[in-house]
C-alpha positions in Angstrom: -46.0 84.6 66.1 -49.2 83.6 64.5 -49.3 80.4 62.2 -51.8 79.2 60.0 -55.2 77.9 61.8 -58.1 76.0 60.9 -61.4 76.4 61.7 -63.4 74.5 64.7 -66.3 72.3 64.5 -69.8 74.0 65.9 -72.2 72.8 68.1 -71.4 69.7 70.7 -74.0 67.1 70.8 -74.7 64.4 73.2 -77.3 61.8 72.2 -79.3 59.8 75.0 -80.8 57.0 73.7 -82.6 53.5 74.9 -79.1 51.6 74.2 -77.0 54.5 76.8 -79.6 56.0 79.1 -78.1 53.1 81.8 -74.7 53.5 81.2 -72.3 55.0 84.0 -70.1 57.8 81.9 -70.9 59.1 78.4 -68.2 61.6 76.7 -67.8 63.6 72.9 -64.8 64.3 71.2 -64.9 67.5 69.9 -62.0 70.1 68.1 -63.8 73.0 69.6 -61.0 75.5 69.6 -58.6 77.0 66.8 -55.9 78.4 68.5 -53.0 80.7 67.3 -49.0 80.1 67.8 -48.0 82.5 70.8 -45.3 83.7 72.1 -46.1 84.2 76.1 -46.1 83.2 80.0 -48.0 80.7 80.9 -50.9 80.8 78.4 -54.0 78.9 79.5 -57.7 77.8 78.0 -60.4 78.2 79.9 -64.2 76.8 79.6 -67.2 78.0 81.3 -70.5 78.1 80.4 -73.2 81.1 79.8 -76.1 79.3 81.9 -75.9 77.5 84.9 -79.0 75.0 83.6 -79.6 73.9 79.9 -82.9 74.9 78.5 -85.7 72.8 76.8 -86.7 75.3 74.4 -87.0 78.9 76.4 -87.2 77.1 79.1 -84.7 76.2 81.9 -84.5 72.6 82.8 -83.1 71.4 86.4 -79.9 70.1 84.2 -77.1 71.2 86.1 -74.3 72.5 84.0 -72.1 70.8 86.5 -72.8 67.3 86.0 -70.4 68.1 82.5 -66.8 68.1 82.6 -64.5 68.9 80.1 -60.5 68.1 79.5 -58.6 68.9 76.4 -57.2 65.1 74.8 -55.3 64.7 72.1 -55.9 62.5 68.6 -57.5 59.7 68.9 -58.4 60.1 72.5 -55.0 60.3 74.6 -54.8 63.0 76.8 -52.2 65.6 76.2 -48.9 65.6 77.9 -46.3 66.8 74.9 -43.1 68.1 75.8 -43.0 71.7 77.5 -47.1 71.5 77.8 -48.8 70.2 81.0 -51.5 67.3 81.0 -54.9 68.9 80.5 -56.9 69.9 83.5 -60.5 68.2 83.9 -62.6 71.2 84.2 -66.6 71.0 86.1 -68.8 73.3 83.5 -70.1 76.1 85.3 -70.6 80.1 84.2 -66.8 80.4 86.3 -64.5 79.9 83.7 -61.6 76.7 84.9 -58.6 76.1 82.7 -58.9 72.8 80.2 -55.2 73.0 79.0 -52.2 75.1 79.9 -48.7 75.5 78.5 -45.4 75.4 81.0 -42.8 77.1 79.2 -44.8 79.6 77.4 -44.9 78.1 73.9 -48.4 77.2 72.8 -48.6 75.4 69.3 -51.3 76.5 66.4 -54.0 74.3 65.6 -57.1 72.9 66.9 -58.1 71.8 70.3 -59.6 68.6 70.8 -61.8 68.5 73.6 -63.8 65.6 75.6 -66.7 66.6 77.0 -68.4 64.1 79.7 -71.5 62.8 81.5 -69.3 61.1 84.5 -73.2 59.6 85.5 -75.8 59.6 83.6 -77.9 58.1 86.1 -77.5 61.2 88.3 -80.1 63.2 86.3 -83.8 61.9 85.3 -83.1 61.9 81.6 -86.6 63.2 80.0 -87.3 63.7 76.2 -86.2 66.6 74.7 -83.3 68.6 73.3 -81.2 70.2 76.4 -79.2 73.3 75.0 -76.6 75.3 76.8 -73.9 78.0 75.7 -70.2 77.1 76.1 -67.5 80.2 76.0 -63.4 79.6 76.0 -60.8 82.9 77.0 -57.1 82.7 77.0 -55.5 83.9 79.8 -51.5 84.3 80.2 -49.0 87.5 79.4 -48.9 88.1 76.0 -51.6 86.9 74.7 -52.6 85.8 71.3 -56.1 84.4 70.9 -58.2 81.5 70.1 -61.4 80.7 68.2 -64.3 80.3 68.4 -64.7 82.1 72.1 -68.3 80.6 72.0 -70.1 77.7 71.0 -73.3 75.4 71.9 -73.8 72.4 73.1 -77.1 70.0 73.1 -78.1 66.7 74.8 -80.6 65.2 72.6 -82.8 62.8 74.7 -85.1 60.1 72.7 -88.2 59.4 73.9 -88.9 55.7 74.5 -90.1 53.5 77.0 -88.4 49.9 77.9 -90.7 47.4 79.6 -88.9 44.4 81.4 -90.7 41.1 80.8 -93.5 40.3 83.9 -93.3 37.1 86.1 -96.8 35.2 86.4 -98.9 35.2 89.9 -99.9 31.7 91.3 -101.7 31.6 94.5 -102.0 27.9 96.0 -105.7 27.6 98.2 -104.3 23.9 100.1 -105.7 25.0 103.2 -109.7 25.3 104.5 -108.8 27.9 106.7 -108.3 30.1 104.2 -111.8 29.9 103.4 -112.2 31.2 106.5 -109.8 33.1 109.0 -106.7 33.3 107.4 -105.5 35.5 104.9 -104.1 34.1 101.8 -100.9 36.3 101.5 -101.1 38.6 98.5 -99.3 38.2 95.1 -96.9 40.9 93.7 -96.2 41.0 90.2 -92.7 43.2 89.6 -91.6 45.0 86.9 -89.4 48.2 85.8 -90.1 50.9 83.0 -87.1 52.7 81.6 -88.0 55.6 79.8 -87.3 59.2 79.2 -91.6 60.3 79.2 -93.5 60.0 81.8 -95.1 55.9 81.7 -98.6 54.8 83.0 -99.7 51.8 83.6 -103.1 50.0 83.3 -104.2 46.2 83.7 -107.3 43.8 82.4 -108.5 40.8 81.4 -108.2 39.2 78.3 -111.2 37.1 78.6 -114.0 37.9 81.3 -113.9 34.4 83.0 -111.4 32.5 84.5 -110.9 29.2 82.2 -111.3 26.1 84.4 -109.3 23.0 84.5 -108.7 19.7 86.4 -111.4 19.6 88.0 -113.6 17.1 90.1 -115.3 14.5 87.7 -118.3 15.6 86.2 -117.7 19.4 87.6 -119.1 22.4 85.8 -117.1 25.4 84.8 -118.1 27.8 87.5 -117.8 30.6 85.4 -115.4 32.8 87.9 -115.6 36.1 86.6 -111.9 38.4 85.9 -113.7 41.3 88.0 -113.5 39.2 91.8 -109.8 39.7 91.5 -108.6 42.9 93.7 -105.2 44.5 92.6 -103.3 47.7 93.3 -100.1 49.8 92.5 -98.2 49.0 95.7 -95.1 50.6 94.2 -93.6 53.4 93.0 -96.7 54.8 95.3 -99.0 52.8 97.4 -102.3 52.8 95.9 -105.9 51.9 97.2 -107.2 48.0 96.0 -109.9 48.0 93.7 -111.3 45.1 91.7 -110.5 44.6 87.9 -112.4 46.0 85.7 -112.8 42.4 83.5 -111.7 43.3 79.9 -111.6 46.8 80.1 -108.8 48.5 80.8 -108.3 49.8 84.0 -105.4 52.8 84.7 -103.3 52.2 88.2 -100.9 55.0 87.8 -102.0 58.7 88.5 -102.9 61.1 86.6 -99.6 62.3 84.3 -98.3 58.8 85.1 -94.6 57.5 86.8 -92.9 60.8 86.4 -89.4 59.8 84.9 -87.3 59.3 88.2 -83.4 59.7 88.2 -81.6 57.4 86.7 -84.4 56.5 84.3 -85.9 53.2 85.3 -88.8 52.5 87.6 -89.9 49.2 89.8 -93.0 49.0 89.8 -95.2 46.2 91.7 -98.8 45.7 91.6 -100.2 43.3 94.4 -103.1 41.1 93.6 -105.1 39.1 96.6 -108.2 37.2 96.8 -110.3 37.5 100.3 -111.7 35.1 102.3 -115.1 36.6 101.1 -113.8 36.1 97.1 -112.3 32.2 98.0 -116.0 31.0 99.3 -118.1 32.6 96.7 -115.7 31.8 93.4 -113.2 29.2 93.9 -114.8 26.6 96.3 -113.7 23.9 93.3 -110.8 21.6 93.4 -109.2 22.5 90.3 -106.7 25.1 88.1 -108.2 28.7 87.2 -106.9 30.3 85.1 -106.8 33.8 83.7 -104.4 36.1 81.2 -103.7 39.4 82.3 -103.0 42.3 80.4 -100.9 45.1 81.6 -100.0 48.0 79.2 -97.4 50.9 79.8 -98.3 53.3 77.9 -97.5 56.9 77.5 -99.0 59.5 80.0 -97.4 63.0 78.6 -100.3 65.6 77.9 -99.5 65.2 74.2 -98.6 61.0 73.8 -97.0 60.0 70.6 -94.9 57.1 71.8 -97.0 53.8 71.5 -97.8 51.7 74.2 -96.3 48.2 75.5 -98.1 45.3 76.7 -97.1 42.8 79.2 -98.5 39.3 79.6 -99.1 37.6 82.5 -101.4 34.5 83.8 -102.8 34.6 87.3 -103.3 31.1 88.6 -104.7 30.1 91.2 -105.4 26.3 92.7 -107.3 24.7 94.9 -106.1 21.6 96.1 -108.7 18.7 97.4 -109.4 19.5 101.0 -112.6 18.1 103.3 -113.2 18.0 106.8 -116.1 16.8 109.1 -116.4 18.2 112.8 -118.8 16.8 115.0 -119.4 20.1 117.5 -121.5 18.5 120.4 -119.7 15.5 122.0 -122.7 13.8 124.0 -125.7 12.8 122.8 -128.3 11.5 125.9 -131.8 9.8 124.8 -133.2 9.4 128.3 -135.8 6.8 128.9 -137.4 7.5 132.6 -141.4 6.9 131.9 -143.7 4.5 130.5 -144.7 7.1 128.2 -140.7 6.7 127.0 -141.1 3.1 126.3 -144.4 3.2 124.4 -143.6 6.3 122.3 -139.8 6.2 121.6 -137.4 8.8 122.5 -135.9 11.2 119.8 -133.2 14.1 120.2 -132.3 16.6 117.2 -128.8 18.1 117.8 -128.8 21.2 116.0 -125.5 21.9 113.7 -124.4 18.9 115.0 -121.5 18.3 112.1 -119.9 21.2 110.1 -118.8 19.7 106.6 -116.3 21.2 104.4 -115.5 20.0 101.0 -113.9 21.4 97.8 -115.0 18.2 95.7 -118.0 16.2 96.0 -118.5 13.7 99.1 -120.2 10.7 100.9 -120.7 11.3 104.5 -120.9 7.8 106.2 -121.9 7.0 109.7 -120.7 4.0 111.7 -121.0 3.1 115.3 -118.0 1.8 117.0 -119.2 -1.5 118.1 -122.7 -3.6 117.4 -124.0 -3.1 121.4 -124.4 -0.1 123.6 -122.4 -1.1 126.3 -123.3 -0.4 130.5 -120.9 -3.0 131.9 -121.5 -6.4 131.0 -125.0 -5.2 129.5 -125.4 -4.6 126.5 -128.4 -3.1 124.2 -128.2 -3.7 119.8 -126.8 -1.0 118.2 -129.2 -1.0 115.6 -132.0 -0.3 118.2 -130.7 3.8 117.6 -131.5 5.1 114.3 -129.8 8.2 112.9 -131.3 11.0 110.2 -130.3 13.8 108.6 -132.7 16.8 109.8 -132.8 20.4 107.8 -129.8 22.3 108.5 -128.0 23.6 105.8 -129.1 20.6 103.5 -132.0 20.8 101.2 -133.9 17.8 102.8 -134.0 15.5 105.4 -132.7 12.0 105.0 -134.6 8.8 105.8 -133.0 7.6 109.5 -131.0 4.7 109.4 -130.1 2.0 111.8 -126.6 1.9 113.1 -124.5 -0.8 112.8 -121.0 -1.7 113.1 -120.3 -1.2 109.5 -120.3 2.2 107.5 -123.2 3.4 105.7 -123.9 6.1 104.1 -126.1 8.7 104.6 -125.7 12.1 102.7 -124.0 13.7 99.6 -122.2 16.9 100.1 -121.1 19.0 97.2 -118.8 22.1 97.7 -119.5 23.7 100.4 -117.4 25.3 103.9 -118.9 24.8 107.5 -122.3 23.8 106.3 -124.0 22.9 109.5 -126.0 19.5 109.5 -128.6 19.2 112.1 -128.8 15.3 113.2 -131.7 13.4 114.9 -130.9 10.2 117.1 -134.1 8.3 118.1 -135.6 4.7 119.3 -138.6 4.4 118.3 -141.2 2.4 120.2 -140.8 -0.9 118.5 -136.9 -0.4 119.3 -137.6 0.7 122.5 -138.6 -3.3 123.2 -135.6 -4.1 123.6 -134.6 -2.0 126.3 -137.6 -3.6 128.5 -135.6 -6.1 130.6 -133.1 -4.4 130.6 -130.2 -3.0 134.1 -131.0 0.8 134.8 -127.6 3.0 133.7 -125.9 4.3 131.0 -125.7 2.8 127.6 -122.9 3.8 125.3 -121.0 3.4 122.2 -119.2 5.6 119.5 -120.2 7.4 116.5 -118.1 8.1 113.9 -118.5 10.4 110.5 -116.6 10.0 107.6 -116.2 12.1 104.5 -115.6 9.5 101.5 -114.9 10.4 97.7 -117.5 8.3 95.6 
């Protein structure tokens, strides 16, 4: 017996937007079927699909027709279970047809069909812009049968594009020790993000200014005018790229060609590690102080045709250098040997050749002081201030005048920044000093000399 029926909605659409691309389980209500009041045994609905994949267009996409299931529901979402019919079966879409509803005692009522059609993970599939179109078809099986409507309809997933940019960290590196001016490696930076997006993202970086701005300084410091382009960065992640130095302000693209291709499940972490060498530390940031420079990293996008406008990211990349300074003397003993006449009437002098290696990220005195106001030999004694002690060459621009020691510190040389300059040293007594050594036991003379480093 056939009863009055009404006509089913048409085409199913899913829409896949910023706000749901995340989620875990999307579904669509739908009255897809208008069936007719039969008399028979066991009457069932079936589902199936025409194509295994949905198609972009003409053509075929990798999404699966069986990441959809279907299950007949009733009004306002419940799923059927009315007397005499059996709760809906959840059917996997596929071209084999597999039954969505089916009646027990052979009665099926007229009417339509309401149907929920599921995505039970949408971050199974790498969701990419477009409109995904497939072919659904019902059949009633059963003895007896009467039939349903329609016995074929579509069904679209209608993917936005867009692209979803997290918010960056900054990158700080901390320079508090001299060693990494020289052998140790100051550990790289990584700044982490993640895209989410349905088109392919790429990614560039730059400055926004082409110098590093300069802050809290030594008194009286100049801006050492660090340029953007000593920094070295890569794409570390999704996929390890080489380092290459920023290009300053122009924008510099770390991605491939074509960009982050849309992974599955839509979102990507990227990293991109910054590091400054040993090489870069010496030649840009010798300075106590703060440097500072904003970064600019766009995600933009990298389809053949882009339309969808690009994103920027902000980030400052500090780095400071704390106020470090060391003085090593490398040679240990220093012998002025008087054994002739010729000694005594001429004076004996010794240069020790990179005798101190001075290292200083702020200006600073270097003082000399002997340890006691006699060279000592036993209970002998000879003045201290008989030896005289100069700064000769080295890494300095000139010598210094030689200066008498003495038990008390003086001062005898201004070092700006600099790491391991070498500082060659002359110790002498002249021949009016040599005087008073004439008189004098035979044996070794000694006392201690110490170098400071001193802020003025």
């Amino acid at each position: 017996m056939v009863l009055v029926a009404f006509p089913a909605k048409a085409q199913i659409n899913f829409y896949i937007n910023q706000s749901n691309v995340g989620q875990g389980t999307m579904y669509v209500d739908h009255q897809s079927v208008q069936y007719a009041s039969v008399l028979s045994v066991a009457p069932t609905i079936n589902i199936g699909t025409t194509d295994t994949y949905f198609k972009i267009g003409t053509t075929t996409s990798t999404l699966n027709a069986n990441l959809f299931k279907a299950i007949a529901v009733g009004s306002g979402g419940q799923q059927l279970n009315l007397s005499g019919v059996a709760p809906g079966s959840e059917a996997i879409l596929s071209t084999t047809f597999a039954p969505i509803y089916s009646s027990l005692l052979g009665l099926l009522a007229a009417g339509l069909l309401n149907v929920r059609y599921s995505i039970p993970n949408l971050k199974l599939f790498a969701w990419k812009a477009g409109t995904y179109t497939n072919k659904l078809k019902f059949n009633l099986t059963g003895i007896s049968l009467g039939s349903i409507t329609p016995i074929a309809t579509s069904i679209s997933v209608n993917v936005e594009p867009f692209i979803s940019v997290t918010p960056a960290q900054n990158i700080e590196f901390t320079v508090d020790r001299l060693d990494f001016y020289r052998n140790l490696v100051l550990a790289a930076k990584s700044l982490n993000f993640s895209i989410t997006s349905t088109i392919n993202a790429g990614v560039r970086t730059k400055s926004n200014t082409p110098y590093f701005t300069y802050s809290n300084g030594y008194q009286g410091g100049a801006d050492p005018r660090t340029p953007a382009t000593v920094v070295k960065t890569h794409l570390a992640a999704p996929k390890l790229k080489p380092a290459e130095f920023l290009a300053g302000t122009t924008y510099h693209t770390m991605t491939d060609a074509g960009g982050i291709v849309v992974p599955v499940g839509n979102t990507s972490n990227v990293s991109m590690s910054y590091n400054l060498s040993k090489e870069v530390l010496r030649s840009n940031f010798l300075r106590k102080g703060t440097y500072t420079l904003n970064l600019n990293h766009e995600v933009f996008d990298a389809e053949p045709s882009a339309t969808y406008a690009s994103q920027s990211q902000l980030t400052t990349l500090v780095v400071n250098v704390a106020d470090m300074a060391s003085v090593v003397v490398n040679q240990n003993d220093v012998n002025l040997v008087f054994e002739s006449a010729a000694d005594y009437k001429n004076g004996v002098q010794v240069v020790m050749p990179a005798h101190l290696s001075i290292s200083a990220t702020s200006p600073y005195d270097v003082f000399v002081q002997a340890g006691s106001s006699s060279l000592k030999n036993g209970s002998n004694s000879i003045p201290v201030t008989a030896l005289q002690v100069s700064i000769e060459s080295g890494d300095v621009i000139e010598s210094t005048a030689p200066l008498s020691l003495a038990g008390t510190r003086q001062r005898m040389l201004n070092i700006l920044p600099v790491i391991d300059r070498t500082v060659n040293v002359r110790y002498s007594i002249t021949a009016a000093e040599a005087a008073k050594l004439l008189g004098k036991a035979s044996g070794t003379y000694t006392t201690t000399v110490t170098y400071t480093l001193v802020a003025p």
